[in-house]
N, C-alpha and C positions, 0 to 999 in steps of 0.2 A: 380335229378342229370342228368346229360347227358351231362355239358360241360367244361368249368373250371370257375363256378362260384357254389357257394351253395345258393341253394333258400331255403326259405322256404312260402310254400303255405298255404292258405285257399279254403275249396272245392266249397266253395259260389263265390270266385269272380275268373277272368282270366287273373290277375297279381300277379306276388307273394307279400307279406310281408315285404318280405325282402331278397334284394340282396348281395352278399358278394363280394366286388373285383375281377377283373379276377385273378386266379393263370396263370402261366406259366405251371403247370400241367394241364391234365386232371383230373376235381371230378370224382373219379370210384362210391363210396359205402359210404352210410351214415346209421348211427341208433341211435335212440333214449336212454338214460337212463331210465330202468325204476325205479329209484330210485329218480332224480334230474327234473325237470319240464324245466330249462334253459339248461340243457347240454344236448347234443350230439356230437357226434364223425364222423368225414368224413375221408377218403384214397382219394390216388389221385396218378397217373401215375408215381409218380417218386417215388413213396413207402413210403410218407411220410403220418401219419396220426396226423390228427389235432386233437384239443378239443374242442368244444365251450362250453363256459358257457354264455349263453346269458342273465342270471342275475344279472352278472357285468358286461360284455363288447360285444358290438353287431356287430362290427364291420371286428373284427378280431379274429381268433381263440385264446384260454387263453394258449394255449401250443401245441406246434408243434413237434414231433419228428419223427427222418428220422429212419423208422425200418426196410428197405430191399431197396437193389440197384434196384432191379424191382418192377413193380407196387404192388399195394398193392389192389386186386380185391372186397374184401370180410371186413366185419368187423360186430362184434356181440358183446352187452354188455348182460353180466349174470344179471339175475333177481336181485341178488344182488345188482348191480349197481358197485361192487368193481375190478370186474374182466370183460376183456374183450380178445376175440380173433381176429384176424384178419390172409388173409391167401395173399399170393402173388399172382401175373400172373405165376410163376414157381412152384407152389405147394407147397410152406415153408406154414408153418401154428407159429403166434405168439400169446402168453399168455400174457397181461402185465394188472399190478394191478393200479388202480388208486387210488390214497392219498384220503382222508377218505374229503377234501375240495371239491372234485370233483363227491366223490359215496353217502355224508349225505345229506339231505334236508336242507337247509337254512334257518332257521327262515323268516316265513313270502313268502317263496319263490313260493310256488301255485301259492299265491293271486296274488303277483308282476308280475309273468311271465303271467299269464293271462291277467291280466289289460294291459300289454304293447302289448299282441298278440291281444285281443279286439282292442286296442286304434290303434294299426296300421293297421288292418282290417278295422276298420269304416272307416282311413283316407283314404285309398286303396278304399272303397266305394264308398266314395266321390268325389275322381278322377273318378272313371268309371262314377257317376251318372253325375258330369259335362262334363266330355265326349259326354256320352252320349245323354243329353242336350246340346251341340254343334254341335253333326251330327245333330239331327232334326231338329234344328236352322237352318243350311247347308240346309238341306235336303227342308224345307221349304221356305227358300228363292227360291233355283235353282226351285222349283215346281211354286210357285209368277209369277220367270221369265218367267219360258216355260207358264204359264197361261195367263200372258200376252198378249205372242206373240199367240197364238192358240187365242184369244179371240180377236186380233186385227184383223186378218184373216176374220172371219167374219160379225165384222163389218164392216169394210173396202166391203165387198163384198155385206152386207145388204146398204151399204150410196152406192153406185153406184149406187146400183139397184132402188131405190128410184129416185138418182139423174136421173135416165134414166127414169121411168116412169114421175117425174116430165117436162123433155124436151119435152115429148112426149106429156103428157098432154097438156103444152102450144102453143107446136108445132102443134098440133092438133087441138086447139082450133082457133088460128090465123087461120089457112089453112078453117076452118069451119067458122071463122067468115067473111073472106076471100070467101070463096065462097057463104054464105049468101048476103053478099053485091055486089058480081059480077052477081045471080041472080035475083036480087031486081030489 
């Protein structure tokens, strides 16, 4: 949490998962069920506290409701998973019980929710890892370039030097064979 968006992360990679829509609120406080593997619960700045069930719907919270005019700082689900508390910015403190749809396990529901957190973690991998395969791409080319020019530098400076000994050799040569026949 920390802005008005709900992420959910993976500790392996350094994008999230899964992004939710900007709210017009601030996300204060989010917690997990520990009873349902897809649901958890967020608060946000205008006191409302959402639901997600992310084994039906991933997009948007499954139920939304607005339970104090002030933010809503704090939120805790009972081990049960049927009851939860949350407390305000003003010190109200609220009990509210969730429908037995939202605190029971779903048939099949583990399996599904993991499969989709795997499946969107690999994909999330696989962005970084092509990512990341396109810096070194980057990286390798601009290094090509700069080798280029560092490597033109001294040729350019070894063909001079050559071209000058070679003038000098013939110039030399003439001037010698020049004075050979001026002695003769």
């Amino acid at each position: 949490m920390g802005d008005w968006t709900v992420r959910l992360w993976n500790e392996e990679l350094k994008a999230p998962i899964m992004t939710s829509k900007f709210f017009k609120n601030y996300v204060l406080d989010a917690s997990w069920s520990p009873t349902r593997p897809g649901v958890f619960v967020t608060t946000k700045m205008d006191g409302t506290l959402d639901v997600w069930d992310y084994f039906y719907k991933q997009n948007d919270p499954t139920l939304s409701l607005q339970v104090d005019g002030d933010g809503l700082k704090t939120v805790k689900v009972q081990e049960q998973g049927q009851l939860l508390a949350t407390g305000s910015v003003d010190g109200s403190v609220y009990m509210l019980e969730l429908c037995e749809g939202l605190s029971v396990m779903q048939p099949n529901e583990k399996n599904s929710v993991m499969q989709m957190l795997e499946r969107e973690s690999k994909r999330e991998k696989n962005l970084e890892a092509r990512a990341k395969e396109l810096r070194q791409k980057e990286k390798r080319a601009a290094e090509s370039t700069a080798g280029e020019t560092v490597e033109k530098t001294p040729w350019e400076e070894t063909a001079k030097t050559i071209e000058e000994k070679f003038w000098e050799m013939i110039g030399g040569k003439e001037a010698n064979e020049g004075g050979e026949v001026a002695a003769s």
